[in-house]
C-alpha distance (Angstrom), angle and dihedral (degrees) to the residues before:
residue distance angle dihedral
X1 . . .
X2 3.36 . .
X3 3.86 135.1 .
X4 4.10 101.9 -93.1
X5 4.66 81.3 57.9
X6 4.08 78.5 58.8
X7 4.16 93.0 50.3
X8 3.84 100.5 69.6
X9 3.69 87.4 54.9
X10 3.72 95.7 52.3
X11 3.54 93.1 44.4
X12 3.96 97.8 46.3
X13 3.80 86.3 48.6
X14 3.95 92.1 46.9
X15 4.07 84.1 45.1
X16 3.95 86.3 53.4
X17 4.01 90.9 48.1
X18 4.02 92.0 59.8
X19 4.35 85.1 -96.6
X20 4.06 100.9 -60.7
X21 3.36 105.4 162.7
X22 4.06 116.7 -99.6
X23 3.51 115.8 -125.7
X24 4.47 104.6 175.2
X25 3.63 109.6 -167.4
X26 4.25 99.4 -178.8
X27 4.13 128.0 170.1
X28 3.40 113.0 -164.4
X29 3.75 130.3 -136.8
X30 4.03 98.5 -161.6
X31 3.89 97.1 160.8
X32 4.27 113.0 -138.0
X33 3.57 135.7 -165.5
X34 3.07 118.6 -110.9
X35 3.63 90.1 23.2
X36 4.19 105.9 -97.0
X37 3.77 116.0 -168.6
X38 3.49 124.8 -119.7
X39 4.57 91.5 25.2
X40 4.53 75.0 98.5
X41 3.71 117.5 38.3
X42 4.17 127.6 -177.6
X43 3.75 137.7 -160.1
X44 3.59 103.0 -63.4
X45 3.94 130.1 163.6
X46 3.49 85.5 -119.0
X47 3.88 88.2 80.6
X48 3.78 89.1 64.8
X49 3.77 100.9 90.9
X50 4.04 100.6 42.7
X51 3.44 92.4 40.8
X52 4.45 83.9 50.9
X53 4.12 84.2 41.5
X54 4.08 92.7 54.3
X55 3.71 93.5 44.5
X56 4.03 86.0 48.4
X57 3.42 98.8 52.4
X58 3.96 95.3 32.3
X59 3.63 95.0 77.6
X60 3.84 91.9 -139.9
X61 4.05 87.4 167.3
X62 3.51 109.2 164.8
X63 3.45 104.4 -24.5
X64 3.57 102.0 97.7
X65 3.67 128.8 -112.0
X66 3.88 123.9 -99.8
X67 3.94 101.4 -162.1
X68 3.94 96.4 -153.8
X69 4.21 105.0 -167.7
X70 3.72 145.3 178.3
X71 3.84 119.8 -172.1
X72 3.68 140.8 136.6
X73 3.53 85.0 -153.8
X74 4.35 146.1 -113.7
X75 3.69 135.6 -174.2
X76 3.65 115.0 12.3
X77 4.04 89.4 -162.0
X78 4.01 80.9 67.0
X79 4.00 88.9 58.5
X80 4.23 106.3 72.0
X81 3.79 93.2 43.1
X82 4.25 83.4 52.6
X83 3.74 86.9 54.2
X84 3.59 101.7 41.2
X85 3.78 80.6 51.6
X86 3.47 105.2 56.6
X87 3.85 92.8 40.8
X88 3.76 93.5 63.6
X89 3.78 80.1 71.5
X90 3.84 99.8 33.8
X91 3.75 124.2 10.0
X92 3.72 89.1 -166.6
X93 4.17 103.2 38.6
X94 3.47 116.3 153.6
X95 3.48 135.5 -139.1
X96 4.00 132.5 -135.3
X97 3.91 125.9 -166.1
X98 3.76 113.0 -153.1
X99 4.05 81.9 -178.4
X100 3.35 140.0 -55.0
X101 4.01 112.5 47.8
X102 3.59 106.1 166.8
X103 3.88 141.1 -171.9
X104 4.00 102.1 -52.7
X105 3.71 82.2 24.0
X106 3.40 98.8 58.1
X107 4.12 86.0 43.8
X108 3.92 84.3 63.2
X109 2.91 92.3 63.7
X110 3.03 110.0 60.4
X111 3.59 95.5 63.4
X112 4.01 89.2 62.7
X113 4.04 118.1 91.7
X114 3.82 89.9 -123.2
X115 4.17 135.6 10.3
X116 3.72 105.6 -150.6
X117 4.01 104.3 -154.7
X118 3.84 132.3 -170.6
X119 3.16 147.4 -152.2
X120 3.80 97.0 -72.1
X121 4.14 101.4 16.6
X122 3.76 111.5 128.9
X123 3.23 130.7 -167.4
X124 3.91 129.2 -167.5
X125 3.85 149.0 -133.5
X126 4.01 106.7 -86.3
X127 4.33 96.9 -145.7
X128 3.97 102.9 121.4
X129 3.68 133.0 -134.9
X130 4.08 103.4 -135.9
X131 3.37 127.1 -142.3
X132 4.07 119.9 -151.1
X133 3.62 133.1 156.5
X134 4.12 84.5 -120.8
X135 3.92 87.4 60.5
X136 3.86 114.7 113.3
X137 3.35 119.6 -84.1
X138 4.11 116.2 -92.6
X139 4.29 92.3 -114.3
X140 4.50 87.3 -148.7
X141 3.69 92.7 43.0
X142 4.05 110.9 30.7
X143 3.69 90.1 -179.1
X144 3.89 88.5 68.5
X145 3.51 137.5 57.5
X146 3.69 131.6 -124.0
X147 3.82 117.6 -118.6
X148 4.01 121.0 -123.3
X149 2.92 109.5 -142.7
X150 4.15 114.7 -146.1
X151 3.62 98.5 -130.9
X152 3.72 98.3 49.4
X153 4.27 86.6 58.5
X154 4.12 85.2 64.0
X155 3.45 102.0 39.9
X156 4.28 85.9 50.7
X157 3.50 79.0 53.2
X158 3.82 105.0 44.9
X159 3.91 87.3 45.8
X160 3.50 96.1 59.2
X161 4.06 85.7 46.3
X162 3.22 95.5 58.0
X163 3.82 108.1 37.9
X164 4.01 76.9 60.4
X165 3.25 93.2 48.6
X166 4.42 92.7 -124.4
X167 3.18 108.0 164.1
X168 4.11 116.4 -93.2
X169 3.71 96.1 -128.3
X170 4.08 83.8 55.4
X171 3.92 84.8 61.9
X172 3.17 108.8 47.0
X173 4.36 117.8 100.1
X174 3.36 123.2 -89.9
X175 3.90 94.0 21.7
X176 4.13 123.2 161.9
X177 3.62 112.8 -93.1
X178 4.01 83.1 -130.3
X179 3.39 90.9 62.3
X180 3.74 93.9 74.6
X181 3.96 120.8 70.0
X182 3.46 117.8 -153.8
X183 3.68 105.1 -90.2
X184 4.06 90.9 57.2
X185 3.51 92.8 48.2
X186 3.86 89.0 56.7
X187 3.45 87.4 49.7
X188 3.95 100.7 45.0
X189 3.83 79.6 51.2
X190 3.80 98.0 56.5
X191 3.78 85.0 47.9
X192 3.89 93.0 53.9
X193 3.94 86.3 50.2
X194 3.63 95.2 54.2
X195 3.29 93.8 45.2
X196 3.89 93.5 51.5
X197 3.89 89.1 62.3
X198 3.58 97.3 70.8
X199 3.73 102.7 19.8
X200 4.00 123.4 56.7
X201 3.54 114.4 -121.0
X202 3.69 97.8 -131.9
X203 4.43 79.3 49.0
X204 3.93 87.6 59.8
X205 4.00 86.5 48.0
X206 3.37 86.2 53.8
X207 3.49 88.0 55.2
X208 3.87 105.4 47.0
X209 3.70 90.9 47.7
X210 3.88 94.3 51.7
X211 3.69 91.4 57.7
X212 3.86 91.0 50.8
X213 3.91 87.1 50.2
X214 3.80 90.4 54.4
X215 3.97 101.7 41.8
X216 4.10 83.9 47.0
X217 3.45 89.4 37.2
X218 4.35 97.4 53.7
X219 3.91 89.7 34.0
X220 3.95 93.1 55.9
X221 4.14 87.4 38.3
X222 4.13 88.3 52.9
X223 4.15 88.8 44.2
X224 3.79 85.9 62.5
X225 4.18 87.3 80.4
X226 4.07 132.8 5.1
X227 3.79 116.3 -98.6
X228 3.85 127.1 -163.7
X229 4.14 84.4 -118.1
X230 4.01 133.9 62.6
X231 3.32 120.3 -103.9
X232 3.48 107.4 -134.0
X233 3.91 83.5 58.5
X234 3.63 97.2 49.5
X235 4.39 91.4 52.8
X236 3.52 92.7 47.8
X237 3.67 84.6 52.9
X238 3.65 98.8 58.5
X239 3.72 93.5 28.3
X240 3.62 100.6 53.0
X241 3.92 124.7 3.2
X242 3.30 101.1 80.4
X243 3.58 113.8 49.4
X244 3.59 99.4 -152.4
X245 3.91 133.2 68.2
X246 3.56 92.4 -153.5
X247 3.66 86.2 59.9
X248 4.17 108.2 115.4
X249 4.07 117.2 -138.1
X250 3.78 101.2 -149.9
X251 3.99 115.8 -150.6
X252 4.30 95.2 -95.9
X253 3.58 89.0 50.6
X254 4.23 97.5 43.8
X255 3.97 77.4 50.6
X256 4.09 91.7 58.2
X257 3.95 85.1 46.1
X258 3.23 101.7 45.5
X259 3.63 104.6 23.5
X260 4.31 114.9 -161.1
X261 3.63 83.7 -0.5
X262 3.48 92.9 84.1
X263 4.16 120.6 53.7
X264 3.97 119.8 -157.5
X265 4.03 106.2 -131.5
X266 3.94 105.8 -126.6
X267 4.17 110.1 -132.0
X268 3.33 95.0 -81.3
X269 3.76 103.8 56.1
X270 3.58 93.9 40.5
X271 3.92 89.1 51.2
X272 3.97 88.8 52.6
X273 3.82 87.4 43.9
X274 3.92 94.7 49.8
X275 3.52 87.8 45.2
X276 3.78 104.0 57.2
X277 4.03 79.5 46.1
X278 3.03 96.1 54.7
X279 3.89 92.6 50.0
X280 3.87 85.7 55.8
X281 3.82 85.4 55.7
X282 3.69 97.2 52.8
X283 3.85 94.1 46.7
X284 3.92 98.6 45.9
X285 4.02 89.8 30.1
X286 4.00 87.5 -134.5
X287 3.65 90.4 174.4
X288 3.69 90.2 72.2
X289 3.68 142.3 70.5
X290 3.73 116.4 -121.9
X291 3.90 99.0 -129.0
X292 4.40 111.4 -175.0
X293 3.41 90.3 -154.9
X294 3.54 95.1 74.8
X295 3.87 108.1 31.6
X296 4.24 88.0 53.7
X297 4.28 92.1 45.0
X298 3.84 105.2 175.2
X299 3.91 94.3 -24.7
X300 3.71 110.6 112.1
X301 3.74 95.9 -151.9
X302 3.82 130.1 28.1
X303 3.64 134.6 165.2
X304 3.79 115.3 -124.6
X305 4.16 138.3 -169.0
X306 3.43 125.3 -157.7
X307 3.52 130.4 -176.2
X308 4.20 115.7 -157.1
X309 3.67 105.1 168.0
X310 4.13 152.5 28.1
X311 3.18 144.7 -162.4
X312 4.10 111.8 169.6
X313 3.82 151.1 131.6
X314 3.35 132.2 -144.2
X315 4.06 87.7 -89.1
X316 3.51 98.6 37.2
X317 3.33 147.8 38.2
X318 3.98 148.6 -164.7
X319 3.94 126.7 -175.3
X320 3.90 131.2 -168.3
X321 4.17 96.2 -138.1
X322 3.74 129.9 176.1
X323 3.48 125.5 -170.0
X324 3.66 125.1 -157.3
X325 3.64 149.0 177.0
X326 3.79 110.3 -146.3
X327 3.67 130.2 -166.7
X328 3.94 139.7 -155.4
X329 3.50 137.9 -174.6
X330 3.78 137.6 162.9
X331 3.50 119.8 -86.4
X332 3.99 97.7 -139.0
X333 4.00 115.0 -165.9
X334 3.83 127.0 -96.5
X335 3.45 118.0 -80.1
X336 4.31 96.2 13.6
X337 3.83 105.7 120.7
X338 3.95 119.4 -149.4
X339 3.54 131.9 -159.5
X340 3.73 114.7 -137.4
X341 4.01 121.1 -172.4
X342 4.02 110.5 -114.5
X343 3.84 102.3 -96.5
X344 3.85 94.9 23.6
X345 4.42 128.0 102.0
X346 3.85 113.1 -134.5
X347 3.63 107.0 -82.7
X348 3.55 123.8 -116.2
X349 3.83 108.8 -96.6
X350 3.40 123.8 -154.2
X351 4.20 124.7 -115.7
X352 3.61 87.1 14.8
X353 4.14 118.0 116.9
X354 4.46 113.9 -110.8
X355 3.69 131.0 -130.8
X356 3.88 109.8 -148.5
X357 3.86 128.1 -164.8
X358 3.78 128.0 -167.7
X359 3.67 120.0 -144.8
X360 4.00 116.5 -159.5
X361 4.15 108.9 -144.3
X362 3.95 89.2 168.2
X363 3.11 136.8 -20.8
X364 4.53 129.7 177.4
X365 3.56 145.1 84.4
X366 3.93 114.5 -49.1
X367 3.83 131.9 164.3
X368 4.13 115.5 -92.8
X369 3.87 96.7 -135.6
X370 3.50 93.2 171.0
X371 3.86 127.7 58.5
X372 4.37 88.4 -94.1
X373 3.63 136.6 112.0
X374 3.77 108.6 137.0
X375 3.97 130.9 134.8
X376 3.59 117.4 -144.9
């Protein structure tokens, strides 16, 4: 499972996509128990200079550049400077979805000239969840803070609309002051009140000025290259209509809202697609959950590596790779005293539960020189 098993794939799907050069760009959502950072990575703008150092080194020329990516997603603000990035070496670089393209993933794309889909790419609603030190406070972890999530502001708002019967128009954003009479403003005001007792105000800022960012942000990506649909249409599309960011845009209906935008890969593309996937799935084992108990056994230390992201060609190659040491011990019940030799940790005892801690020794984005790039 190493990276030359990966290369056949890229070049048979290259081969299949008349020889533009390959450029896979994947963050991987490998769940872990306990949660370990860096097993799951997101968009970040950290992927900005080994995604620039693989399409350096790659030689991509004039062939054009077929972006192929897996993601459930991360910071939008990471997804213009992407673009920008990959057009300084093709304007007009496409983008293919072996499956899951999610949220800023699916806002990538639309900065590419076409989004070649198969048979089981998805992409995803583009409404954020925002995260702000003002946000409420996460009631199991009160450390952390709960996202808001854009979407769920207007539908608060459209709910208390329409139980009192205002009328829609009058709650939509960006709606004339005149278009409110008196008893609707009193109304809109109550609901801005209640609101305000749960949610900062500077959190509900936050809020209104991420989904300005994204409605600029898709309509400037989609200006990038003409498309068969308008672009108002296609925002409030992704923006709005479905309600739900978990909700999963399969390739016919991307093609409805994004019209010629969007190209359906015949069989044989989306076989050579799936396959290279699925090659990424056998050597990162995304299918399964990364559980500590097992990989440390009865040893009460280990040293682990982890790989959570990539961004190469079939030339070169980038990794996001955190080592660790990690550390277990039993978890003996209150008021049970142990003896414990001078020199020697408490032995693992059998039956009894185990407390686990993860040490980071390093942890970022660092070129694969050798043929590597597996988790354990």
């Amino acid at each position: 499972m190493t990276r030359e098993m990966r290369k056949p794939f890229q070049e048979a799907l290259q081969e299949r996509r008349g020889g533009r050069a390959l450029v896979c760009l994947l963050t991987l959502d490998k769940g872990s128990h306990p949660q370990i950072p860096g097993i799951a990575t997101q968009f970040a703008s950290d992927l900005k200079e080994p995604l620039f150092r693989v399409l350096k080194e790659s030689d991509v020329g004039a062939r054009g550049i077929d972006l192929f990516i897996y993601t459930r997603g991360g910071d939008a603000n990471a997804v213009w400077p992407l673009v920008c990035l990959v057009r300084e070496f093709d304007p007009d670089f496409q983008v293919l979805v072996p499956f899951r393209c999610h949220s800023a993933g699916t806002m990538l794309t639309l900065g590419a000239s076409k989004i070649v889909m198969g048979q089981i790419s998805e992409l995803s609603p583009i409404d954020p969840t925002t995260a702000n030190q003002c946000n409420p406070p996460d009631p199991n972890n009160p450390q952390a803070r709960l996202g808001i999530g854009v979407e769920d502001v207007r539908s608060y708002e459209a709910f208390v609309a329409r139980t009192l019967r205002i009328p829609e128009r009058q709650a939509t954003p960006g709606a004339a002051e005149a278009d409110f009479d008196v008893a609707s403003r009193a109304v809109m005001a109550e609901f801005v009140h209640e609101l305000m007792k749960v949610v900062h105000p500077l959190a509900i800022g936050n809020v209104h000025r991420a989904t300005d960012q994204i409605r600029r942000l898709a309509k400037d990506l989609l200006g990038l290259h003409p498309c068969s649909v308008d672009a108002d249409r296609i925002v409030e599309s992704l923006t709005s209509e479905f309600k739900s960011h978990q909700h999963m845009i399969c390739r016919k209906d991307a093609q409805q809202i994004l019209g010629d935008r969007v190209v359906l890969a015949d069989g044989d593309l989306s076989k050579a697609m799936d396959d290279l996937w699925g090659q990424y799935k056998k050597d990162f084992k995304t299918w399964e959950n990364f559980y500590l108990g097992n990989f440390m056994g009865d040893e009460p230390q280990k040293q682990a590596r982890f790989i959570g992201g990539l961004v190469e060609s079939v030339s070169w190659s980038y990794v996001y790779e955190t080592k660790a040491r990690a550390f277990q011990q039993s978890a003996i019940p209150p008021n049970v005293q142990v003896q414990i030799p001078m020199g020697q940790g408490l032995p693992m005892v059998p039956g009894l539960p185990r407390t686990y801690r993860v040490d980071i020794l390093s942890q970022g984005w660092i070129r694969n020189v050798d043929p590597v790039g597996v988790t354990l």
